[in-house]
mmCIF file as Biopython writes it, N, C-alpha, C and O atoms, coordinates in Angstrom:
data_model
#
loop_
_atom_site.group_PDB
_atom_site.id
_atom_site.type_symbol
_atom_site.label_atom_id
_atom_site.label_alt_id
_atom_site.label_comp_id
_atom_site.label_asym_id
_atom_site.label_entity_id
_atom_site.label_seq_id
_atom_site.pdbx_PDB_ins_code
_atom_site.Cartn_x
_atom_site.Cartn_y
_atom_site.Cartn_z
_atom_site.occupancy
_atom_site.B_iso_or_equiv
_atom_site.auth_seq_id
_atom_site.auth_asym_id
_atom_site.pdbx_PDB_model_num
ATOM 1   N N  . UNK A ? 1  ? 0.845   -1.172 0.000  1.0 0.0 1  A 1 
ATOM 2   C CA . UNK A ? 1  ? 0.000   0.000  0.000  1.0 0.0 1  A 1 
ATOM 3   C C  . UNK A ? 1  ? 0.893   1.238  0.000  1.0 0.0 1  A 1 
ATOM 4   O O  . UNK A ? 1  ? 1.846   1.193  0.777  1.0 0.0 1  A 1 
ATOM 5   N N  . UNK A ? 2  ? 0.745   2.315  -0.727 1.0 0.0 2  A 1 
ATOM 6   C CA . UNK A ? 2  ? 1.515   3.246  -0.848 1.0 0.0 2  A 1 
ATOM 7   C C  . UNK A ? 2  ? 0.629   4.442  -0.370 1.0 0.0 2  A 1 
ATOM 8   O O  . UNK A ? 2  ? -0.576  4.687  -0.436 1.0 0.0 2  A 1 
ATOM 9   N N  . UNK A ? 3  ? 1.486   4.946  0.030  1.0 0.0 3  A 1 
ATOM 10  C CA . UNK A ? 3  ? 0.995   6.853  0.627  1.0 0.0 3  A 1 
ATOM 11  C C  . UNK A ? 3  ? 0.684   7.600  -0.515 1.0 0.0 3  A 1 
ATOM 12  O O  . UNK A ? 3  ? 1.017   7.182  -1.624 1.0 0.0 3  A 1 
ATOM 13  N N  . UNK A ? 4  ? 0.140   8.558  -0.389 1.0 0.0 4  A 1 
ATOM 14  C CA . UNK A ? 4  ? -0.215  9.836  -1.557 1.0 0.0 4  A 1 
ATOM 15  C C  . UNK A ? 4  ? 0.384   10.897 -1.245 1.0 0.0 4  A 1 
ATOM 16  O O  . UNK A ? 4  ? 0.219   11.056 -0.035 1.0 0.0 4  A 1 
ATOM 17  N N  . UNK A ? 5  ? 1.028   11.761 -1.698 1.0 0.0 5  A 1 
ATOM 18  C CA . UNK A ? 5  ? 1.974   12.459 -2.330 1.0 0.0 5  A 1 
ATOM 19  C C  . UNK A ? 5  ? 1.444   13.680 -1.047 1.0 0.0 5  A 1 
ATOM 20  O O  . UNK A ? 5  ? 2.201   14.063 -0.156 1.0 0.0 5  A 1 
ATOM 21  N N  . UNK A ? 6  ? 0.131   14.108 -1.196 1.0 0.0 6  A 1 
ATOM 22  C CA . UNK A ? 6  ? -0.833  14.861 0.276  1.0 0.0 6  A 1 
ATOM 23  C C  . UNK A ? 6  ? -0.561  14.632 1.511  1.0 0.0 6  A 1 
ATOM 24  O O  . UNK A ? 6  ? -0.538  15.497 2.387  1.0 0.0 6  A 1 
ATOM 25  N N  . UNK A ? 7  ? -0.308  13.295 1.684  1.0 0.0 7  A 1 
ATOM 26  C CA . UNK A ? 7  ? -0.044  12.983 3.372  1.0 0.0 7  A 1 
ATOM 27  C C  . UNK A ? 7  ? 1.858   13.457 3.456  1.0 0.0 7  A 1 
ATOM 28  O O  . UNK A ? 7  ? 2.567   13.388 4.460  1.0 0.0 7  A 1 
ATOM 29  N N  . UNK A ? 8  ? 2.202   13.842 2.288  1.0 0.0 8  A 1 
ATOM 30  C CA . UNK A ? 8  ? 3.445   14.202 2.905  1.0 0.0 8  A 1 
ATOM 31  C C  . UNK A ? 8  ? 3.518   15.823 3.096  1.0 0.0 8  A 1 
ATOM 32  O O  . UNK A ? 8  ? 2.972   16.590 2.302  1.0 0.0 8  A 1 
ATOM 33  N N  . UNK A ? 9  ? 4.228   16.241 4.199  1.0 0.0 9  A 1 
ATOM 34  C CA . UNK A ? 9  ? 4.222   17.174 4.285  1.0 0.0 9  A 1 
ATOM 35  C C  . UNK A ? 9  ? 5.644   18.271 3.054  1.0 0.0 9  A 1 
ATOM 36  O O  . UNK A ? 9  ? 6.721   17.775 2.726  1.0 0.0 9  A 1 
ATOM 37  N N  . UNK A ? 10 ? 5.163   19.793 2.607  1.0 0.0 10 A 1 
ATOM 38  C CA . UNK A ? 10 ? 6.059   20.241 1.821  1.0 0.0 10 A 1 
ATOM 39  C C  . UNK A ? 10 ? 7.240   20.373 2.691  1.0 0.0 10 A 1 
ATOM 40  O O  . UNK A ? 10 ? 7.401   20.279 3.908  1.0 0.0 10 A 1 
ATOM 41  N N  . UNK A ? 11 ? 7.953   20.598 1.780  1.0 0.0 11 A 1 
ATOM 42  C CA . UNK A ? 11 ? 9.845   20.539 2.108  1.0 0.0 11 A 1 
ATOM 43  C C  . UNK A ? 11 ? 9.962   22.251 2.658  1.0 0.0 11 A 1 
ATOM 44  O O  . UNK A ? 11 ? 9.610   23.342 2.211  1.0 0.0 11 A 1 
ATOM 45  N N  . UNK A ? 12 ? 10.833  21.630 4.159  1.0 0.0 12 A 1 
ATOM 46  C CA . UNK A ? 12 ? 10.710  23.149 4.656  1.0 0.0 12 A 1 
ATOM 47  C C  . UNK A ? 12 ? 11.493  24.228 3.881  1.0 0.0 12 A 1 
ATOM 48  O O  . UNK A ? 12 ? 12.555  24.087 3.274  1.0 0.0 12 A 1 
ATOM 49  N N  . UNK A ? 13 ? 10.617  25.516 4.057  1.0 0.0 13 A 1 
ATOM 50  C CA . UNK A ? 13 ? 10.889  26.835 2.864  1.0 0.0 13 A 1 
ATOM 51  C C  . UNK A ? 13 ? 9.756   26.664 1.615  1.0 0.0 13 A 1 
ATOM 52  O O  . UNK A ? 13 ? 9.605   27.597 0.826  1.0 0.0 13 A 1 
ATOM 53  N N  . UNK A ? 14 ? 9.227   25.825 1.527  1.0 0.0 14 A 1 
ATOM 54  C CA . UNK A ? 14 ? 8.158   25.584 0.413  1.0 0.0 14 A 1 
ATOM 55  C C  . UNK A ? 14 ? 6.660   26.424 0.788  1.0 0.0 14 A 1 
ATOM 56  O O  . UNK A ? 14 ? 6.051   26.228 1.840  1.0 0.0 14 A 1 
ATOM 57  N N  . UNK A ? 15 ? 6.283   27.228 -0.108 1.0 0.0 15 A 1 
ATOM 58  C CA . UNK A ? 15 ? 5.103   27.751 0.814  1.0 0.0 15 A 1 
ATOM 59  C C  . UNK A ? 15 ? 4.352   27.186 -0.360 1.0 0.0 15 A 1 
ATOM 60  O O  . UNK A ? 15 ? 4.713   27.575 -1.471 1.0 0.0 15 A 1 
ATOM 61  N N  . UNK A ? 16 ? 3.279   26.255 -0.274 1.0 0.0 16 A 1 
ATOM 62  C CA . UNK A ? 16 ? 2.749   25.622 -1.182 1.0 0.0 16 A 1 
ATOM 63  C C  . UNK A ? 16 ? 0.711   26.425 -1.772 1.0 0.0 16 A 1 
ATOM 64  O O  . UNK A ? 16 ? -0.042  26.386 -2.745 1.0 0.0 16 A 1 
ATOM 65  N N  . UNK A ? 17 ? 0.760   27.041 -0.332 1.0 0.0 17 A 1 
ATOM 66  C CA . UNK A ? 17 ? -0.810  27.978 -0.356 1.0 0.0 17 A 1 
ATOM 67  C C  . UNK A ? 17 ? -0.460  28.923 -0.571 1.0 0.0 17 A 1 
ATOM 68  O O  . UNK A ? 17 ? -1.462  29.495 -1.000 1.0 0.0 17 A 1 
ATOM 69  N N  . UNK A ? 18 ? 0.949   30.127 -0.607 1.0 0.0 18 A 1 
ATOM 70  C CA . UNK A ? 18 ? 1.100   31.009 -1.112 1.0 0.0 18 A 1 
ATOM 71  C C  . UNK A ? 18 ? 0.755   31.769 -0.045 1.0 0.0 18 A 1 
ATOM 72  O O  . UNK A ? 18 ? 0.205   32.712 -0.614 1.0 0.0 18 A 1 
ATOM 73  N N  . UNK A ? 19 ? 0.697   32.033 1.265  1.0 0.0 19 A 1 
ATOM 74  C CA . UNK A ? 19 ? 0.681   32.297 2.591  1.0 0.0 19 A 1 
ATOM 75  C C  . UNK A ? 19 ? 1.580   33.352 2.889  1.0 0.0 19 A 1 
ATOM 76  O O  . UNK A ? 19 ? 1.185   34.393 3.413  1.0 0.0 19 A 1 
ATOM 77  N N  . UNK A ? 20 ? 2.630   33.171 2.621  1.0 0.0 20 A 1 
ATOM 78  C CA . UNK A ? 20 ? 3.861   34.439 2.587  1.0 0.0 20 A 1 
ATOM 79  C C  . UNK A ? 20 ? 3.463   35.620 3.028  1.0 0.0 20 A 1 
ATOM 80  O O  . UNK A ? 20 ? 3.256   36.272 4.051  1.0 0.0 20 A 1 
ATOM 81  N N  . UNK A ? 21 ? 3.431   35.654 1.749  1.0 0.0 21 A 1 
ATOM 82  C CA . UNK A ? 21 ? 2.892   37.376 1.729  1.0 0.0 21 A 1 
ATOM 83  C C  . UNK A ? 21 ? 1.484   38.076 2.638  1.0 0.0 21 A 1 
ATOM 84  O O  . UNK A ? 21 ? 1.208   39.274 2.707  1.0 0.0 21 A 1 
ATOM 85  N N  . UNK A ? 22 ? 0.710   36.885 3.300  1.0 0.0 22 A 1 
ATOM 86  C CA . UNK A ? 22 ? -0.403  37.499 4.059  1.0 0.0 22 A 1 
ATOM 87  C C  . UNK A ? 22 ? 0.300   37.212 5.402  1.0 0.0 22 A 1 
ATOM 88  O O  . UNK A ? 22 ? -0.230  37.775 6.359  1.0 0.0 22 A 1 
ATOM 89  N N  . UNK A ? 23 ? 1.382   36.454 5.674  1.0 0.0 23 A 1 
ATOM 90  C CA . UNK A ? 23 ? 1.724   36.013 6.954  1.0 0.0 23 A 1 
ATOM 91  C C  . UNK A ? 23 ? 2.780   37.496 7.133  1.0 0.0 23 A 1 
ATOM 92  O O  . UNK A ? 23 ? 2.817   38.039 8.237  1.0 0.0 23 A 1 
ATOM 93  N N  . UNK A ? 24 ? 3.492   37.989 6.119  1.0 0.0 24 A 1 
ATOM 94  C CA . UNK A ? 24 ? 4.773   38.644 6.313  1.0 0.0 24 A 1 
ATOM 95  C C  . UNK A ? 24 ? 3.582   40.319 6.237  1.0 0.0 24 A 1 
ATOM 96  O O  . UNK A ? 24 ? 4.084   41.434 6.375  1.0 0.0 24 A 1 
ATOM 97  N N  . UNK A ? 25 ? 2.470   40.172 6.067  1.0 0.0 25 A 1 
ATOM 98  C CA . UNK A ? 25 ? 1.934   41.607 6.127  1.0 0.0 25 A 1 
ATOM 99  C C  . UNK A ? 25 ? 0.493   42.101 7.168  1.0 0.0 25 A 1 
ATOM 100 O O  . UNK A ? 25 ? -0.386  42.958 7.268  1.0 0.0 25 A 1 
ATOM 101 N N  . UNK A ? 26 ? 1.040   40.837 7.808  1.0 0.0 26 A 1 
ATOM 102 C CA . UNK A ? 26 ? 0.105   40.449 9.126  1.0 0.0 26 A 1 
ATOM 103 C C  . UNK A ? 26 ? 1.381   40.995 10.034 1.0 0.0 26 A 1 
ATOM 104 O O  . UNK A ? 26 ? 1.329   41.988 10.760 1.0 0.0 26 A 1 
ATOM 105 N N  . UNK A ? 27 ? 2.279   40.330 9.887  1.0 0.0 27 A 1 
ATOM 106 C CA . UNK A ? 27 ? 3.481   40.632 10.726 1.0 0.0 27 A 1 
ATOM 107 C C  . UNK A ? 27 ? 3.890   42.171 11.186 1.0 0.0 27 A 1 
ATOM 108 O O  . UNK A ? 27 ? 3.941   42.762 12.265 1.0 0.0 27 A 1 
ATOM 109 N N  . UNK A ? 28 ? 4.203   42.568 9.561  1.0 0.0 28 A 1 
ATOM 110 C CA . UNK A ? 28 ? 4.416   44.058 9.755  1.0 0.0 28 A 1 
ATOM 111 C C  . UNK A ? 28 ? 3.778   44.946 10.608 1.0 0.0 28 A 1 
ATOM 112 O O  . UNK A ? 28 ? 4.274   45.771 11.376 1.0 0.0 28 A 1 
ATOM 113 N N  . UNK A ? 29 ? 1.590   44.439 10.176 1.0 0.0 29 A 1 
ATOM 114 C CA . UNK A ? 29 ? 0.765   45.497 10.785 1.0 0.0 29 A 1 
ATOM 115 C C  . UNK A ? 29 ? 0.973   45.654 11.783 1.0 0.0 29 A 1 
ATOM 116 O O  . UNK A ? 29 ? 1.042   46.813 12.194 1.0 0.0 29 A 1 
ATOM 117 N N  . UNK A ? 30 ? 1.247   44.168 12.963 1.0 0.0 30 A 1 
ATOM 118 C CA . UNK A ? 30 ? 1.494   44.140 14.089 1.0 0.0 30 A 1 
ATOM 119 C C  . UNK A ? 30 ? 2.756   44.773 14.560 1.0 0.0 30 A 1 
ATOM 120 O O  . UNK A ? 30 ? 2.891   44.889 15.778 1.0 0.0 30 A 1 
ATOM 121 N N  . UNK A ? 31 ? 3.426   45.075 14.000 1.0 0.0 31 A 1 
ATOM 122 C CA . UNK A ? 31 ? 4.605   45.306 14.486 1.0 0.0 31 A 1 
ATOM 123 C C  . UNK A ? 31 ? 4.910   46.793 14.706 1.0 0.0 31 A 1 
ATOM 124 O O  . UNK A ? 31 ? 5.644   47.369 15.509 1.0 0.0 31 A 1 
ATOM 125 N N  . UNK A ? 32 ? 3.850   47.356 13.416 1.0 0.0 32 A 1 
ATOM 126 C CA . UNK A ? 32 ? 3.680   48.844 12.898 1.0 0.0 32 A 1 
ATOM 127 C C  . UNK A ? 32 ? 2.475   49.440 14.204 1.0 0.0 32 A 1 
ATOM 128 O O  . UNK A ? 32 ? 2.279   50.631 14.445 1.0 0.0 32 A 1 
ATOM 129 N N  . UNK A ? 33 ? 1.968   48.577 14.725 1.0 0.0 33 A 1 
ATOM 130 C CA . UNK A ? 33 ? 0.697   49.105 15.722 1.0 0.0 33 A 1 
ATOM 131 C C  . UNK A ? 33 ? 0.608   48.032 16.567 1.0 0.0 33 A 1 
ATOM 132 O O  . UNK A ? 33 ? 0.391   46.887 16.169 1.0 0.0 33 A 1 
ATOM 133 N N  . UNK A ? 34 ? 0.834   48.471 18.207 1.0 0.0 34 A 1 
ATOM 134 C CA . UNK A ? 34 ? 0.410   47.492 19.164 1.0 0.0 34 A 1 
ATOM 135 C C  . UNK A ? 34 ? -1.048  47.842 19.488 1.0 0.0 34 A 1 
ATOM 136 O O  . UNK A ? 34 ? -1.496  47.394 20.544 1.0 0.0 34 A 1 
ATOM 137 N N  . UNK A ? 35 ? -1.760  48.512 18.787 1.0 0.0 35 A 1 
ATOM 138 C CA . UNK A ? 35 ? -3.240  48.411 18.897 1.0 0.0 35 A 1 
ATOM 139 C C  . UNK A ? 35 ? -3.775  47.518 18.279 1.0 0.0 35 A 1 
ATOM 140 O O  . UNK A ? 35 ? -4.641  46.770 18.733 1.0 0.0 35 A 1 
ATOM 141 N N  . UNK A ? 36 ? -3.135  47.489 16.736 1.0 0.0 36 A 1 
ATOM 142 C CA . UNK A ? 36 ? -3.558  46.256 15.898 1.0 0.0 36 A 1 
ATOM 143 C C  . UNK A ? 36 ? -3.718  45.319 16.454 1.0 0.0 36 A 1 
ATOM 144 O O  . UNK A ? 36 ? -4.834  44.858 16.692 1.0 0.0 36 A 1 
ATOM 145 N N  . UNK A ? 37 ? -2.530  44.755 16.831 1.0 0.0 37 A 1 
ATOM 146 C CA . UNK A ? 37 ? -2.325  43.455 17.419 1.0 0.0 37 A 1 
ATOM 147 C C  . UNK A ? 37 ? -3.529  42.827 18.561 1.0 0.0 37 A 1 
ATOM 148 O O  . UNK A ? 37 ? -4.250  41.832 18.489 1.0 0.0 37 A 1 
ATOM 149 N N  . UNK A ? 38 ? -3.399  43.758 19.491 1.0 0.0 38 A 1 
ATOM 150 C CA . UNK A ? 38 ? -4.474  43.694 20.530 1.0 0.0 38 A 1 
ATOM 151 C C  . UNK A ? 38 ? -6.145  43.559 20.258 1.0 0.0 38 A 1 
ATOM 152 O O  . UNK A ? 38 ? -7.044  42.982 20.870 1.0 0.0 38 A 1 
ATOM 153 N N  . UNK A ? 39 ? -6.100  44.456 18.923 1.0 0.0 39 A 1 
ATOM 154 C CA . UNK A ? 39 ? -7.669  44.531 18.381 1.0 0.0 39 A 1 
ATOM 155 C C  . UNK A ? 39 ? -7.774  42.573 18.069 1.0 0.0 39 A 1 
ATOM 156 O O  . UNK A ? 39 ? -8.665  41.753 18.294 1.0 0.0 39 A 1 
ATOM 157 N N  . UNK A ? 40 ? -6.534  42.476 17.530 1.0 0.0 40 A 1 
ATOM 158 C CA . UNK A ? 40 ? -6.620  41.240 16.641 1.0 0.0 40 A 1 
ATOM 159 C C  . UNK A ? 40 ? -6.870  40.013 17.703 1.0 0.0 40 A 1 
ATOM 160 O O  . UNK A ? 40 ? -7.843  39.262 17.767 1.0 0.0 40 A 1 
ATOM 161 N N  . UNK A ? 41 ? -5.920  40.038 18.357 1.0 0.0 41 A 1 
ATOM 162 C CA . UNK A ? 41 ? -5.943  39.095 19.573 1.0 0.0 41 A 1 
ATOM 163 C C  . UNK A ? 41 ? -7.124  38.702 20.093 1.0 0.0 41 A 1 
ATOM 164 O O  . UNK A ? 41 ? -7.544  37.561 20.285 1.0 0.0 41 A 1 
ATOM 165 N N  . UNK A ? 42 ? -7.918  40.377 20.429 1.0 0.0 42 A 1 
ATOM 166 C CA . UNK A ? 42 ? -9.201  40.070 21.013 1.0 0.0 42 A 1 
ATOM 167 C C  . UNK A ? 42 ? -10.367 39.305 20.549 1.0 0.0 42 A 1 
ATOM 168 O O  . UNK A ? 42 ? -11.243 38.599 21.049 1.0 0.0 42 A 1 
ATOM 169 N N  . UNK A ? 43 ? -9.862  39.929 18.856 1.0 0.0 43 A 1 
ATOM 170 C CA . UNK A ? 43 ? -11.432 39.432 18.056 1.0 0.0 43 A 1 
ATOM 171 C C  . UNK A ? 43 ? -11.043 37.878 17.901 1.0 0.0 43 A 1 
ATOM 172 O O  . UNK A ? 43 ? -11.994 37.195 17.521 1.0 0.0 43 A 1 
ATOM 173 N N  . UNK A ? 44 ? -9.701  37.095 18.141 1.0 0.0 44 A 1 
ATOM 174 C CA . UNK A ? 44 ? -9.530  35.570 17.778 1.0 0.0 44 A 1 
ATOM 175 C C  . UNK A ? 44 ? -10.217 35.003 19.331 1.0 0.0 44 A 1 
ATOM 176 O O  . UNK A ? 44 ? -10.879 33.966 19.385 1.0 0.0 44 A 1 
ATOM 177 N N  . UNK A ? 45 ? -9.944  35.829 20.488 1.0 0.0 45 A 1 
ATOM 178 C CA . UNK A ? 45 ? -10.112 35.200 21.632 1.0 0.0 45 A 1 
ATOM 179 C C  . UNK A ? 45 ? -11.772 35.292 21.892 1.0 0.0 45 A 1 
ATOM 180 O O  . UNK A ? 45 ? -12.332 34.565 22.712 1.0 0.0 45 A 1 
ATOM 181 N N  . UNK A ? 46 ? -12.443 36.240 21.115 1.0 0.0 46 A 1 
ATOM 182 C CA . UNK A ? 46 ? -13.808 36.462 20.886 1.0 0.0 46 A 1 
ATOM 183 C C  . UNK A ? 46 ? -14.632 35.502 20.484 1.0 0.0 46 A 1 
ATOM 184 O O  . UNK A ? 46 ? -15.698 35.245 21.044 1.0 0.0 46 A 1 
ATOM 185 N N  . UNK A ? 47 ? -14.005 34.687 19.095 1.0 0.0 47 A 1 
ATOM 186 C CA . UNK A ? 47 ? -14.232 33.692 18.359 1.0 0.0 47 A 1 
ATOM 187 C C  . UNK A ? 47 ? -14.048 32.202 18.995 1.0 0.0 47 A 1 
ATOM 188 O O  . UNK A ? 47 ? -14.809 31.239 19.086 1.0 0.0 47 A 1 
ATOM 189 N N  . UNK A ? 48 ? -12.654 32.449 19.408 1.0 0.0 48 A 1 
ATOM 190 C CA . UNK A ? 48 ? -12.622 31.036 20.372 1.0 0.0 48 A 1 
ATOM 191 C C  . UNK A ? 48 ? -13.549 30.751 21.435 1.0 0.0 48 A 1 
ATOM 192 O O  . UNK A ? 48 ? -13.779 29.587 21.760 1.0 0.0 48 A 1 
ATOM 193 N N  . UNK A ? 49 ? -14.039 31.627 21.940 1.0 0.0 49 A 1 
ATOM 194 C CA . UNK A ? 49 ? -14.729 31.797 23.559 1.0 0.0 49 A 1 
ATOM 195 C C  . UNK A ? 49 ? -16.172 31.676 22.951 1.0 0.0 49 A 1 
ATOM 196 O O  . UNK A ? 49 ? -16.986 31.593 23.870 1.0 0.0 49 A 1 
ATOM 197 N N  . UNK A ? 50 ? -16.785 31.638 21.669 1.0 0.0 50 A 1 
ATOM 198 C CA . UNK A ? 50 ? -17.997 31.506 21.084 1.0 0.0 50 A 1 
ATOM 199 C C  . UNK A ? 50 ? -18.640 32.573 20.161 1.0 0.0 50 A 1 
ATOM 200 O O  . UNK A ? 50 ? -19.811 32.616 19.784 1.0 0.0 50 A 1 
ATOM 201 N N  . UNK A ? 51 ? -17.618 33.432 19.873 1.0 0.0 51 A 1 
ATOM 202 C CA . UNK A ? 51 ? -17.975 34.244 18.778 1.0 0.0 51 A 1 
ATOM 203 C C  . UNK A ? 51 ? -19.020 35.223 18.797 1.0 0.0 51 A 1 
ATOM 204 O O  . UNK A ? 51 ? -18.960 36.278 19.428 1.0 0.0 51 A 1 
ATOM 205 N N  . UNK A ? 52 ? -20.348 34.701 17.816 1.0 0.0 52 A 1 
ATOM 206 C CA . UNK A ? 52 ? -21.318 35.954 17.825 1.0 0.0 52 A 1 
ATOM 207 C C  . UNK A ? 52 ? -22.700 35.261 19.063 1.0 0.0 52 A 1 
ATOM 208 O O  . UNK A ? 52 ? -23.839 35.678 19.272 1.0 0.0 52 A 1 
ATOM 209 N N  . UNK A ? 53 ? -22.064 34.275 19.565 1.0 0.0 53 A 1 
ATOM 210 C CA . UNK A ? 53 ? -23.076 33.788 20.829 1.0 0.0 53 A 1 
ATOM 211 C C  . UNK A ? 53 ? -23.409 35.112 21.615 1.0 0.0 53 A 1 
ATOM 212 O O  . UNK A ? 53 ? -24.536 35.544 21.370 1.0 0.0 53 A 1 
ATOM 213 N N  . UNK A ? 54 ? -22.858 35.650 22.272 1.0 0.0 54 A 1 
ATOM 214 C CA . UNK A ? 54 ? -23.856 36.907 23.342 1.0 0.0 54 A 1 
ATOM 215 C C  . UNK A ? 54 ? -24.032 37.772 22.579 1.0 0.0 54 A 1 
ATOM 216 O O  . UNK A ? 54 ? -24.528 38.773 23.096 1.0 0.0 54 A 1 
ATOM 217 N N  . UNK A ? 55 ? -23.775 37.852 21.197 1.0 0.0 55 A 1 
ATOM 218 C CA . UNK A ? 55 ? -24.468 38.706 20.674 1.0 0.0 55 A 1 
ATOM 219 C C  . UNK A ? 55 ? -26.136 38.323 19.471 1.0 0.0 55 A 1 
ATOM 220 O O  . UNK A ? 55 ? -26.926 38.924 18.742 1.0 0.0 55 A 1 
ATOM 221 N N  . UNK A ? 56 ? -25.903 37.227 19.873 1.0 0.0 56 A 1 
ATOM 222 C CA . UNK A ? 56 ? -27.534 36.493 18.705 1.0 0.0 56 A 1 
ATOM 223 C C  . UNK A ? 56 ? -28.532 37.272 18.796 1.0 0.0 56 A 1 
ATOM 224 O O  . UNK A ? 56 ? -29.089 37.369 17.702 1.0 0.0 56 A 1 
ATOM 225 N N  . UNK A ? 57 ? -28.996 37.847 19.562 1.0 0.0 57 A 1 
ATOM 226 C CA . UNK A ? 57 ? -30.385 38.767 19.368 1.0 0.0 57 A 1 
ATOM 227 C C  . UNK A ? 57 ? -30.523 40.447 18.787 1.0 0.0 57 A 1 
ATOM 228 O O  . UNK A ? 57 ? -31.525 40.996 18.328 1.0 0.0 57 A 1 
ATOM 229 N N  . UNK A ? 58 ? -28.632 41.220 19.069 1.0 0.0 58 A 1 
ATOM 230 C CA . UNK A ? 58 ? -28.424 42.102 18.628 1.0 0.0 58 A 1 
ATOM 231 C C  . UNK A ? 58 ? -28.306 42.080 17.378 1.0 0.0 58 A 1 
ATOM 232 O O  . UNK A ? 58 ? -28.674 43.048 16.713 1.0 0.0 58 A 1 
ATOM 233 N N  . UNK A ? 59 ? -27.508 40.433 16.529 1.0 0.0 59 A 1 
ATOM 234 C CA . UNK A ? 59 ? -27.507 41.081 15.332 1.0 0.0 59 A 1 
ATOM 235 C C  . UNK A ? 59 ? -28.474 40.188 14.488 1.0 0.0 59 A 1 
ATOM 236 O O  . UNK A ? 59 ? -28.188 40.142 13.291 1.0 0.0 59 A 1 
ATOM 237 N N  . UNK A ? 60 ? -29.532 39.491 14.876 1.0 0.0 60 A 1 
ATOM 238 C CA . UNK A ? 60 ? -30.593 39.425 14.223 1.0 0.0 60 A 1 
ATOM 239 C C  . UNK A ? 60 ? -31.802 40.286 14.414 1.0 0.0 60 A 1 
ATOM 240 O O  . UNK A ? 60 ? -32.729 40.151 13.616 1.0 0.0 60 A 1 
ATOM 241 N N  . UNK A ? 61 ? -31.924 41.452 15.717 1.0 0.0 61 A 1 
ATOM 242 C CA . UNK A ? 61 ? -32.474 42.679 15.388 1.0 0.0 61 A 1 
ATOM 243 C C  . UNK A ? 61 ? -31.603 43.512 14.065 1.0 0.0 61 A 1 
ATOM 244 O O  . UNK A ? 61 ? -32.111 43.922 13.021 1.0 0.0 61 A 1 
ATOM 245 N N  . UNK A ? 62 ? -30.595 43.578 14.353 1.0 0.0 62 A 1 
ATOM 246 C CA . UNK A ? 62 ? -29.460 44.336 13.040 1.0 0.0 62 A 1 
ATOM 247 C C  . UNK A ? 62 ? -29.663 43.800 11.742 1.0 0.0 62 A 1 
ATOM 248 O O  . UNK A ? 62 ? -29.201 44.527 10.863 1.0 0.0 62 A 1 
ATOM 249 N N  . UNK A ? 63 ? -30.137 42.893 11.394 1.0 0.0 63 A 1 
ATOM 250 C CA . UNK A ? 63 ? -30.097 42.078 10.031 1.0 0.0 63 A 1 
ATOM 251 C C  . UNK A ? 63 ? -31.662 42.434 9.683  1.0 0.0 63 A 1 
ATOM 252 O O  . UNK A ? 63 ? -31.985 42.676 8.520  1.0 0.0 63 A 1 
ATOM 253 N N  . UNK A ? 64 ? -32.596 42.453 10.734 1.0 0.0 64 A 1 
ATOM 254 C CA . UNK A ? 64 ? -34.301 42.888 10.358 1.0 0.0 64 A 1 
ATOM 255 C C  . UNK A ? 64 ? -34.076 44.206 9.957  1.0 0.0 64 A 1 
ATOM 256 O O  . UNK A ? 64 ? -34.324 44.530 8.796  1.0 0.0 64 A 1 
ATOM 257 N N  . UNK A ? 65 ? -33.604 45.073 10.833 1.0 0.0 65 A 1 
ATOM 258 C CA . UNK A ? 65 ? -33.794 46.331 10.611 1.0 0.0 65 A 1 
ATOM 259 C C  . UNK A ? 65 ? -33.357 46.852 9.172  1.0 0.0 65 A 1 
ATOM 260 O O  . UNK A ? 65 ? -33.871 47.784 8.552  1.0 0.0 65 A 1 
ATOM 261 N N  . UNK A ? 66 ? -32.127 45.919 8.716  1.0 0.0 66 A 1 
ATOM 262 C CA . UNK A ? 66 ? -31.586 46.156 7.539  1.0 0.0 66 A 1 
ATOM 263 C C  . UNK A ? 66 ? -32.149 46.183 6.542  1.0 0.0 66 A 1 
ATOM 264 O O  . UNK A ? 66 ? -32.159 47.031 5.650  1.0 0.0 66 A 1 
ATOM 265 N N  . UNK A ? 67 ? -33.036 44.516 6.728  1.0 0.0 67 A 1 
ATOM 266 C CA . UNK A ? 67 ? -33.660 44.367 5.226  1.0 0.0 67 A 1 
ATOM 267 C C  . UNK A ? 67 ? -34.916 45.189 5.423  1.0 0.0 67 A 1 
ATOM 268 O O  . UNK A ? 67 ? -35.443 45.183 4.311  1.0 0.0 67 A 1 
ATOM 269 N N  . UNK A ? 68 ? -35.574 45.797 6.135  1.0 0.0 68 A 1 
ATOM 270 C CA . UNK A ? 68 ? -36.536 46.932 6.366  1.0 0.0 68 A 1 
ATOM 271 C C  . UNK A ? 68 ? -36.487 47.759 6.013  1.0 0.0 68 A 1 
ATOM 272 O O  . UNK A ? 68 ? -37.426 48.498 5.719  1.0 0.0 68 A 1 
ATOM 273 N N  . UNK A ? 69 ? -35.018 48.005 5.876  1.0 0.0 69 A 1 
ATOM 274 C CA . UNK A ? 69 ? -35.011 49.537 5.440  1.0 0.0 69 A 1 
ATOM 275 C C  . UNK A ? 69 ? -34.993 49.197 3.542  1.0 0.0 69 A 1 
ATOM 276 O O  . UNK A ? 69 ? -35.419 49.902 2.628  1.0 0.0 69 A 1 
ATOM 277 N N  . UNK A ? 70 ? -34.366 47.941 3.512  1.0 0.0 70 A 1 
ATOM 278 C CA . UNK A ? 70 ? -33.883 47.670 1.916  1.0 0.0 70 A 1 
ATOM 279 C C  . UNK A ? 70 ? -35.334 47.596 1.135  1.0 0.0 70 A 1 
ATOM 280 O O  . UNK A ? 70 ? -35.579 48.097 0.037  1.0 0.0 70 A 1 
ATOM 281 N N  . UNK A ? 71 ? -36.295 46.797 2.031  1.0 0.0 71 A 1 
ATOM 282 C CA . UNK A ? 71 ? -37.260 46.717 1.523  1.0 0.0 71 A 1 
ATOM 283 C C  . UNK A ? 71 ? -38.603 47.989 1.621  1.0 0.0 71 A 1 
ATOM 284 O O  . UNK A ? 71 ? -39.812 47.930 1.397  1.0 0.0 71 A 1 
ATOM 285 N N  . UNK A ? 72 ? -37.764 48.993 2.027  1.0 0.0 72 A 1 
ATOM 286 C CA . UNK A ? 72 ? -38.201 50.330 2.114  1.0 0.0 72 A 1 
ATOM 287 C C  . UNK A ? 72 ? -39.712 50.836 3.240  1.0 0.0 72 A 1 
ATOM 288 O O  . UNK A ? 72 ? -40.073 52.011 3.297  1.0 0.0 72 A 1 
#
């Protein structure tokens, strides 16, 4: 039985998703602003901890009101 070419991992230095450039300008922002960073931190620790859970009723009032207005 042989492996598929997928279960191996790329050869380190290989960026195979093309990641680079969003990883190296993620880097910078942070580096350029310790507000960034902190904003960023929060909104991942936001997400981990359950995301838009304490907010379910604010933004499905927010989503009515929207199409209310769309639908004039």
């Amino acid at each position: 039985m042989s492996v598929s070419k997928a279960a191996h991992p790329a050869p380190q230095g290989v960026d195979p998703f093309g990641t680079a450039g969003l990883r190296r300008g993620v880097l910078d922002a942070w580096t350029g602003s310790a507000a960034r960073f902190r904003e960023d931190a929060n909104a991942e620790e936001d997400l981990a901890l359950g995301g838009y859970r304490d907010r379910l009723v604010v933004e499905l009032a927010q989503n009515a009101a929207d199409a209310a207005a769309r639908a004039g």
